[in-house]
C-alpha positions as YAML, in Angstrom:
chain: A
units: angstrom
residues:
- id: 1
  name: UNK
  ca: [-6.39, 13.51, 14.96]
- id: 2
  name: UNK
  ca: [-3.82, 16.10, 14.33]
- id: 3
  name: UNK
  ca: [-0.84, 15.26, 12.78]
- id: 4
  name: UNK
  ca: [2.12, 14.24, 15.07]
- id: 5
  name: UNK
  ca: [4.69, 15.33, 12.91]
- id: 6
  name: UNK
  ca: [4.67, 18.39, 10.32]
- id: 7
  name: UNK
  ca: [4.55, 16.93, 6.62]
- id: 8
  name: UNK
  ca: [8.22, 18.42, 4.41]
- id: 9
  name: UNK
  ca: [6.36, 18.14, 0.92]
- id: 10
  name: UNK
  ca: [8.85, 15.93, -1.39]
- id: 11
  name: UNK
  ca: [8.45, 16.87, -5.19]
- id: 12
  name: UNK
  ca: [10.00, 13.98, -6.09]
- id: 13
  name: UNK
  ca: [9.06, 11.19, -3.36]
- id: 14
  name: UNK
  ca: [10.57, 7.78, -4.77]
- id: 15
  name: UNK
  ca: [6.84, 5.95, -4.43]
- id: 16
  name: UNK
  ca: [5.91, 3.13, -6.41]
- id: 17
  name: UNK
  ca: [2.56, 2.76, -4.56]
- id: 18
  name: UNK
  ca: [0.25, 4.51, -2.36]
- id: 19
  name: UNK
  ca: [-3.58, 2.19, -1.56]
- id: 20
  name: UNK
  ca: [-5.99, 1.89, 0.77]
- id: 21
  name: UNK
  ca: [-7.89, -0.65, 1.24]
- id: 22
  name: UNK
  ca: [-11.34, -1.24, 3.34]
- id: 23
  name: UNK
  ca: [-12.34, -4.78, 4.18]
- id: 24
  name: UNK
  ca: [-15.80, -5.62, 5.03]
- id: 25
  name: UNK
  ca: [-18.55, -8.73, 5.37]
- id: 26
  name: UNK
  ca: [-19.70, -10.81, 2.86]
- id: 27
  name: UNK
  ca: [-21.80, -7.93, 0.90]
- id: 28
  name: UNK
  ca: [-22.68, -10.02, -3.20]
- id: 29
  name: UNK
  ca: [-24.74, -7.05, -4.10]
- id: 30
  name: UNK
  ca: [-21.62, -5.38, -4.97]
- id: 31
  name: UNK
  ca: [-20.34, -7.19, -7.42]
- id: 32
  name: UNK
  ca: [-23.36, -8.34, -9.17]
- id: 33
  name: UNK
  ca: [-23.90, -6.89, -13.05]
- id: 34
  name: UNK
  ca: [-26.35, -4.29, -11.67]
- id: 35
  name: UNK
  ca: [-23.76, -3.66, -8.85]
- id: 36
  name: UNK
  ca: [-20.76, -2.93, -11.70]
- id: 37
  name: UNK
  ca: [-23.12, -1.08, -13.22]
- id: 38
  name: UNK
  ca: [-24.19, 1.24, -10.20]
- id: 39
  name: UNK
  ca: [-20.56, 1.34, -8.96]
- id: 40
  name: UNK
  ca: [-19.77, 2.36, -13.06]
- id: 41
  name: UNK
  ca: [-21.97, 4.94, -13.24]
- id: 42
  name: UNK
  ca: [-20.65, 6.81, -9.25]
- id: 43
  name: UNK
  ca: [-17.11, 6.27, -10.19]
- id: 44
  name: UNK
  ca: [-16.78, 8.69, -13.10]
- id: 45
  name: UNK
  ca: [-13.60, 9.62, -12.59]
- id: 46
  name: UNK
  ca: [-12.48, 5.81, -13.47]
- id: 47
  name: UNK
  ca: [-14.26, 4.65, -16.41]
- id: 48
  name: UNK
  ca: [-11.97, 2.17, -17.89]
- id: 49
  name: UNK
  ca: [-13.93, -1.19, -16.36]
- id: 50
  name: UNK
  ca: [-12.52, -4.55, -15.70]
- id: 51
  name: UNK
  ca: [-14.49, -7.48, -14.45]
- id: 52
  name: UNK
  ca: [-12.33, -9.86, -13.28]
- id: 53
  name: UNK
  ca: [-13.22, -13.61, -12.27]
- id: 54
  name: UNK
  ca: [-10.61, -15.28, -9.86]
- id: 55
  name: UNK
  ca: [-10.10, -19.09, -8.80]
- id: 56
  name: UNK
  ca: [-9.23, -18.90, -5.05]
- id: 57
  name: UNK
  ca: [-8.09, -22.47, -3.68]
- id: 58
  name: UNK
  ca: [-9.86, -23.55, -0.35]
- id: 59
  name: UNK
  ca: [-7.20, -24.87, 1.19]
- id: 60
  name: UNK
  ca: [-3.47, -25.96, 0.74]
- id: 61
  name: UNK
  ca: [-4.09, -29.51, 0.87]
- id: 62
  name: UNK
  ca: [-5.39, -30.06, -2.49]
- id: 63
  name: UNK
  ca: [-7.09, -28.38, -6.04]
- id: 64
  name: UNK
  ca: [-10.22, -27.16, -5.06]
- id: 65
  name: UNK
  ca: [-10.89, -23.71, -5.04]
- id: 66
  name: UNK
  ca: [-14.17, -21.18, -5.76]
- id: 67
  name: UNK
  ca: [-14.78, -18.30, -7.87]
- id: 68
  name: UNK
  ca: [-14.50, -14.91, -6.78]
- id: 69
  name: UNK
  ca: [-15.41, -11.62, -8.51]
- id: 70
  name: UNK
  ca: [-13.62, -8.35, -8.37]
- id: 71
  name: UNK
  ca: [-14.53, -5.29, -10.25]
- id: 72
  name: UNK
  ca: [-11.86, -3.19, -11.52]
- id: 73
  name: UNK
  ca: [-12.34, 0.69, -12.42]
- id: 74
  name: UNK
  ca: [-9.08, 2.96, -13.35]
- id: 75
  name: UNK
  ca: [-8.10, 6.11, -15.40]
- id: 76
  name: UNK
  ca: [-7.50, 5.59, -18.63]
- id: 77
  name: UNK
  ca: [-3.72, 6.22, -18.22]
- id: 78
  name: UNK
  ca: [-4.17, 3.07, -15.62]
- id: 79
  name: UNK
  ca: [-2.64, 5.78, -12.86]
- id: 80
  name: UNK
  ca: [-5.44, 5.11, -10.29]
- id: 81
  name: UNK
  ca: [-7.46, 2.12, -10.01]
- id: 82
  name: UNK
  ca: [-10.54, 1.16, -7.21]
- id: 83
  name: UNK
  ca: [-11.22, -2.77, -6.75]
- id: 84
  name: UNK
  ca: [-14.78, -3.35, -5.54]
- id: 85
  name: UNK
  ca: [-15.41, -7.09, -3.93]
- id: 86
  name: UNK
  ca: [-18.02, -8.92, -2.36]
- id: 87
  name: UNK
  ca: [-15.67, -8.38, 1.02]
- id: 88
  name: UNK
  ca: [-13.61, -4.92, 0.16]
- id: 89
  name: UNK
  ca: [-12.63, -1.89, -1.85]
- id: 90
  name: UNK
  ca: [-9.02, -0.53, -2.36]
- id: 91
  name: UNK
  ca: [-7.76, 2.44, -4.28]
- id: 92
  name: UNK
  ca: [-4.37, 2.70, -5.55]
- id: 93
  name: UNK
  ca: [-2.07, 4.72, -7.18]
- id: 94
  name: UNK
  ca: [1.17, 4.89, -8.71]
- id: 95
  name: UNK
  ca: [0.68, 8.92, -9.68]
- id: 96
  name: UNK
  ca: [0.22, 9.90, -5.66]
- id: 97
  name: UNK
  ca: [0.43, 13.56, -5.26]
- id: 98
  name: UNK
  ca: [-0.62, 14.52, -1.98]
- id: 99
  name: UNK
  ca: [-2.49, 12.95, 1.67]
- id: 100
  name: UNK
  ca: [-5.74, 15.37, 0.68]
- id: 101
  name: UNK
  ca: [-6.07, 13.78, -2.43]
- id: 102
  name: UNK
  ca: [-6.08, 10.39, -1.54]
- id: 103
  name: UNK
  ca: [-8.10, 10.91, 0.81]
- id: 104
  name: UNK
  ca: [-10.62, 12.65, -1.08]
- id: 105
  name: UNK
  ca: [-10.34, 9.82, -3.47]
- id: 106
  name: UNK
  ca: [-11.32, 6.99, -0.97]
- id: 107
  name: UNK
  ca: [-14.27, 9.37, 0.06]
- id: 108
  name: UNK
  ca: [-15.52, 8.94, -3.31]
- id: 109
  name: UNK
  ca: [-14.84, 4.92, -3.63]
- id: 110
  name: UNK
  ca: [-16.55, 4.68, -0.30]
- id: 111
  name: UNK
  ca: [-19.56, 6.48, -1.19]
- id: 112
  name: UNK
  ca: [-20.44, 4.64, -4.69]
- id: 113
  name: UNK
  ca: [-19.96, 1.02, -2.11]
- id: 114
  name: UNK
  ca: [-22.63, 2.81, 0.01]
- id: 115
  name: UNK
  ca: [-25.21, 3.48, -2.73]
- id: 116
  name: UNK
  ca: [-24.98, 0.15, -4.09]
- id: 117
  name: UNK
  ca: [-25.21, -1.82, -0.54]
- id: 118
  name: UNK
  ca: [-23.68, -0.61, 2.86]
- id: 119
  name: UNK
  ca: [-21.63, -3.31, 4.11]
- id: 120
  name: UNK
  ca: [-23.20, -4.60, 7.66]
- id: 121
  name: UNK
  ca: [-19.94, -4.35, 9.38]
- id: 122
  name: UNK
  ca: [-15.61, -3.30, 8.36]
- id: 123
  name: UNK
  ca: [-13.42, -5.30, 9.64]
- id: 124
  name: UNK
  ca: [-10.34, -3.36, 8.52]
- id: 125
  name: UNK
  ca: [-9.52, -0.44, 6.95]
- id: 126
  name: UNK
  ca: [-5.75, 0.43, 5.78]
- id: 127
  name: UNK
  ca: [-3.16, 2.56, 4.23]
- id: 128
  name: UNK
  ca: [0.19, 1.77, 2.60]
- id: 129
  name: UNK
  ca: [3.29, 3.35, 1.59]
- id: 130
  name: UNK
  ca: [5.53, 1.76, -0.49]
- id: 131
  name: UNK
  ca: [8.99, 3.76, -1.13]
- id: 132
  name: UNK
  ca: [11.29, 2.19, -3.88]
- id: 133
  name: UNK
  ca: [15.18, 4.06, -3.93]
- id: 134
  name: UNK
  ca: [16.80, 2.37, -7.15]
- id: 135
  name: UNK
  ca: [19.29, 5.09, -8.10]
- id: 136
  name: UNK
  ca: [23.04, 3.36, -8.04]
- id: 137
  name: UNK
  ca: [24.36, 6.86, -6.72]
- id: 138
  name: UNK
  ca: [21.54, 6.68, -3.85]
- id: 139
  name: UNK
  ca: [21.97, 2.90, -3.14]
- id: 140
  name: UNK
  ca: [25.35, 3.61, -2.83]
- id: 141
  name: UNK
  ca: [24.84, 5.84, 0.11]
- id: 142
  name: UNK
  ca: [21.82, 4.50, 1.62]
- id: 143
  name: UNK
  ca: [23.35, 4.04, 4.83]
- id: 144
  name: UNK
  ca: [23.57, 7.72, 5.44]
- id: 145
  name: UNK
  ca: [19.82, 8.43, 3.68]
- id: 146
  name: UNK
  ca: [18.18, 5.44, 6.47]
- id: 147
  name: UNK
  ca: [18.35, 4.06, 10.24]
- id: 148
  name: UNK
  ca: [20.81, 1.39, 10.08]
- id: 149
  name: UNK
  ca: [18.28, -1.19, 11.59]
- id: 150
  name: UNK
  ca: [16.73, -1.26, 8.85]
- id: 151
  name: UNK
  ca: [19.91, -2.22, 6.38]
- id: 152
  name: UNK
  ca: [21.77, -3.87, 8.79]
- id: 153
  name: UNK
  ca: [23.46, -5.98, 6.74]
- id: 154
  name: UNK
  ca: [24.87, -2.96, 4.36]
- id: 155
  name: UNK
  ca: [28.33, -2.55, 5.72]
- id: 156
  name: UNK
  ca: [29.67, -6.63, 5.47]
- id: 157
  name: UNK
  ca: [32.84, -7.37, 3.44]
- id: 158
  name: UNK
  ca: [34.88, -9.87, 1.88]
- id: 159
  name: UNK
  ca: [36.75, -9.88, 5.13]
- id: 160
  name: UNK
  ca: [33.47, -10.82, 7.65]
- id: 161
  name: UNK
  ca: [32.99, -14.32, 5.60]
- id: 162
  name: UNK
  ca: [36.65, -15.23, 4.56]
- id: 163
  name: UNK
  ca: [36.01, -13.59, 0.90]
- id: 164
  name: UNK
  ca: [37.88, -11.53, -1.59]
- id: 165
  name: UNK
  ca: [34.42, -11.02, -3.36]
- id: 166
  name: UNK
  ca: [31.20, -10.41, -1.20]
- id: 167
  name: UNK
  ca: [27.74, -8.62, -2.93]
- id: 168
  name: UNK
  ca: [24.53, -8.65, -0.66]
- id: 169
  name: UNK
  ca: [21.47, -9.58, -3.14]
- id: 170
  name: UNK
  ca: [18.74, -9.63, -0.94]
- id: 171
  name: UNK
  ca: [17.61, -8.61, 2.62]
- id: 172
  name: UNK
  ca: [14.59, -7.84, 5.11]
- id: 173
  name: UNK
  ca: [13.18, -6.59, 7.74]
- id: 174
  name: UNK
  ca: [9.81, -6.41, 9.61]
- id: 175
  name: UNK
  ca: [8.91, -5.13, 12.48]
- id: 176
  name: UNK
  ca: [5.08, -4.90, 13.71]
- id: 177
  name: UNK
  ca: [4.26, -1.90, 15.99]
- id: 178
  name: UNK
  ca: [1.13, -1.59, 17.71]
- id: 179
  name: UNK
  ca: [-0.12, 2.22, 18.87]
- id: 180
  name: UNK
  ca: [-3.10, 2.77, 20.47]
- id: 181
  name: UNK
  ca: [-4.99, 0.15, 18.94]
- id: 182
  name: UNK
  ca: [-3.70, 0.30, 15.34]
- id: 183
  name: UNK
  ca: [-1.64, -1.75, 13.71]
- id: 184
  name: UNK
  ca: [2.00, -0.46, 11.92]
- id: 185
  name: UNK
  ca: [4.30, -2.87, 9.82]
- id: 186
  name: UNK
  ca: [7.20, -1.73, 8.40]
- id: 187
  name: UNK
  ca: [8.78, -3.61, 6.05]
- id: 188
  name: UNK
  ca: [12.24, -2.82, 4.33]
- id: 189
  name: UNK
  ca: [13.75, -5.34, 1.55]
- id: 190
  name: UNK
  ca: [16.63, -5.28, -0.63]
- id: 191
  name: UNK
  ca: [16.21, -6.93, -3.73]
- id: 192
  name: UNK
  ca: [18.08, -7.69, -7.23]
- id: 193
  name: UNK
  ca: [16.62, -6.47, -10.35]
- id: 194
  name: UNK
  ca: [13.62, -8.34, -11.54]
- id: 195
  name: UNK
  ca: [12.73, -9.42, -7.99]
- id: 196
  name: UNK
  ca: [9.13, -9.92, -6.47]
- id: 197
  name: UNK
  ca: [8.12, -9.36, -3.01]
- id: 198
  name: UNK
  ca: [4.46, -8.65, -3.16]
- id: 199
  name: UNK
  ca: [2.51, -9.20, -6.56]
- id: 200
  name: UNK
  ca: [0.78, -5.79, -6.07]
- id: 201
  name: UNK
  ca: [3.95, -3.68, -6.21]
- id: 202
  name: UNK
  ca: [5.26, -3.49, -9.63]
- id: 203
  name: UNK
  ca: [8.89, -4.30, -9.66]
- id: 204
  name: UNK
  ca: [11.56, -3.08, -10.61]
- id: 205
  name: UNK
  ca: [14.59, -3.64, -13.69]
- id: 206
  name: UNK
  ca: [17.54, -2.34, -11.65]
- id: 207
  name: UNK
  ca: [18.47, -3.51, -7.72]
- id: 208
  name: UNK
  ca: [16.33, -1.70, -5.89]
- id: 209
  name: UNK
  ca: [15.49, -1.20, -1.40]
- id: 210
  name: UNK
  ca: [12.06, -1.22, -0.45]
- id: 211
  name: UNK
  ca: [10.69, 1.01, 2.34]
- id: 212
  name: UNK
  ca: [7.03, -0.45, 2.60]
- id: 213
  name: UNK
  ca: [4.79, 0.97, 5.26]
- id: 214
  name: UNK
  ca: [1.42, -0.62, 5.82]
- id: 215
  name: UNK
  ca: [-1.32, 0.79, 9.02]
- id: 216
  name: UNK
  ca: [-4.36, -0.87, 9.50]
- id: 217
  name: UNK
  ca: [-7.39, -0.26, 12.14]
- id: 218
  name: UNK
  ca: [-8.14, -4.04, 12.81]
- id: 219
  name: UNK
  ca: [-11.03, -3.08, 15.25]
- id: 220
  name: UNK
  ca: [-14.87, -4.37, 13.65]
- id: 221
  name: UNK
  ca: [-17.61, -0.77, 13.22]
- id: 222
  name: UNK
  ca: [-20.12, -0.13, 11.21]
- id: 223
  name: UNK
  ca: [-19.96, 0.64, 7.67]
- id: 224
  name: UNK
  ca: [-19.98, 4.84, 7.78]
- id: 225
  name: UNK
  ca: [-17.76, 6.83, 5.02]
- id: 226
  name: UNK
  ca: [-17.09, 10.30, 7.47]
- id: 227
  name: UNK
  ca: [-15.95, 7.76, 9.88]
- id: 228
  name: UNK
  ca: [-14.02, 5.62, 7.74]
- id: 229
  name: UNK
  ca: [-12.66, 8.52, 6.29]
- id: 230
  name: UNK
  ca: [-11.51, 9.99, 9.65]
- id: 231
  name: UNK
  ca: [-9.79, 6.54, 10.37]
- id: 232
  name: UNK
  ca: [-7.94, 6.54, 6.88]
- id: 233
  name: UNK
  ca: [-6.85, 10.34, 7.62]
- id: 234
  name: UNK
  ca: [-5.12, 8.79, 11.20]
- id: 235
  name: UNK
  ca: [-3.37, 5.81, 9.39]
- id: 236
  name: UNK
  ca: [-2.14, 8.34, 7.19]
- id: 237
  name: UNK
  ca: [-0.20, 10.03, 9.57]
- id: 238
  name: UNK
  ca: [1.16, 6.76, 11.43]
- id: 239
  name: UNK
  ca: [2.32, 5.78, 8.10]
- id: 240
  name: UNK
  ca: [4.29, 9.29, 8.02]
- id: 241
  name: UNK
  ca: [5.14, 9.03, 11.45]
- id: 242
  name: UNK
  ca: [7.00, 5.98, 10.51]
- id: 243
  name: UNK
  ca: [8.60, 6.99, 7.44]
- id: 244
  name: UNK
  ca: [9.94, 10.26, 9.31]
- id: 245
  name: UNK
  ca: [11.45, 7.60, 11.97]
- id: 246
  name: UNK
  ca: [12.83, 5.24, 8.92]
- id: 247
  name: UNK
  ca: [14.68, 8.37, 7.41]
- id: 248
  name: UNK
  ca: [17.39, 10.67, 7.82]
- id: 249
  name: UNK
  ca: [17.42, 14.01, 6.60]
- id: 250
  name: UNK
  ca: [19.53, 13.51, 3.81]
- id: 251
  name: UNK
  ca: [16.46, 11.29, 2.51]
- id: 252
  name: UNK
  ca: [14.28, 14.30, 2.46]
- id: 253
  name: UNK
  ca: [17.06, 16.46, 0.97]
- id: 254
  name: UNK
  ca: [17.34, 14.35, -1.75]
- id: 255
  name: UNK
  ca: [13.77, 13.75, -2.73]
- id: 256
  name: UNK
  ca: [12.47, 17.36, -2.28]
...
């Protein structure tokens, strides 16, 4: 798929995350100690290794819960990490640099799954953006650097609720967008300092809006790296697609 809008490189893109994330059936073989081992050995590029053991409850109603394994693998500056699981694999990164990379990246995750044990079948494969703008001068003016939908309440004052001092602390929005079979959510918060929307997004010390773009192919196929790959490449470029939408140009002015 070519790409429906031309990419404007930004030098200094305000991303806290960039991942992608392919989920699969049950496949143990994975995650066993000759699995880590096998994954160890074709992820070279991540050799810091992390074998995490999880306690997932079965239900809401009441304490039980079973174990699950993950197996973590990152650079040693902890930059770029790949989770394997018995169900799925995920790369992310806090050091993204460009589409080709990431890409090229996944590629590589997706290949050491394969010579371990080829899933039987993916049920999803995604890719997510997650912008953070926590500059006060920037914050200040975000209503001219983003659609106003998506800060809508930006612009209230004392006068709108019968106060001589009004702050907004937190807002959001979601909106989920389906095109040609994939599956787009963009998400936008506003949050105080300190604040926690999603444990997998570090946060942040200062007030901070959240621009968090997440595409996923929800549609079951076999287990095939080129064609996973190809997939990744297209959610890719509805991610940017919706980012171009979300921003104005003085957005791209500023982070160039």
């Amino acid at each position: 798929m070519e790409s429906t809008i031309p990419e404007v490189p930004l030098q200094h893109a305000p991303l806290a995350m960039v991942l992608s994330q392919v989920r699969f059936s049950y496949t143990p073989e994975l995650v066993t100690v000759h699995g880590e081992q096998a994954l160890h050995e074709a992820l070279p590029q991540y050799p810091v290794r992390h074998r995490e053991n999880i306690a997932v409850p079965v239900s809401d109603s009441g304490p039980a819960s079973h174990t699950v394994t993950n197996c973590r693998f990152s650079t040693v500056d902890n930059k770029w990490a790949v989770t394997v699981a018995a169900d799925f694999v995920a790369i992310a990164t806090v050091a993204y640099r460009s589409r080709s990379d990431l890409l090229n990246r996944l590629r590589g995750c997706l290949l050491a799954v394969e010579s371990v044990m080829a899933p039987a079948r993916v049920d999803r494969i995604g890719v997510r953006y997650v912008d953070r703008v926590e500059d006060p001068q920037d914050l200040a003016v975000l209503d001219e650097m983003v659609r106003p939908s998506l800060i809508g309440w930006s612009n209230i004052s004392g006068e709108d609720f019968g106060a001589q001092e009004l702050s907004l602390r937190e807002e959001s929005t979601q909106a989920l967008i389906s095109a040609d079979g994939d599956q787009i959510i963009v998400r936008s918060f506003r949050l105080p300092a300190g604040a926690v929307y999603d444990p997998t997004i570090p946060h942040s010390e200062q007030p901070s809006w959240i621009l968090d773009i997440d595409a996923g192919d929800l549609r079951p196929t076999t287990f095939s790296t080129p064609a996973l790959c190809d997939s990744a490449s297209r959610l890719a470029d509805r991610c940017y697609s919706a980012f171009r939408w979300a921003v104005t140009d003085k957005f791209l002015e500023r982070y160039e």
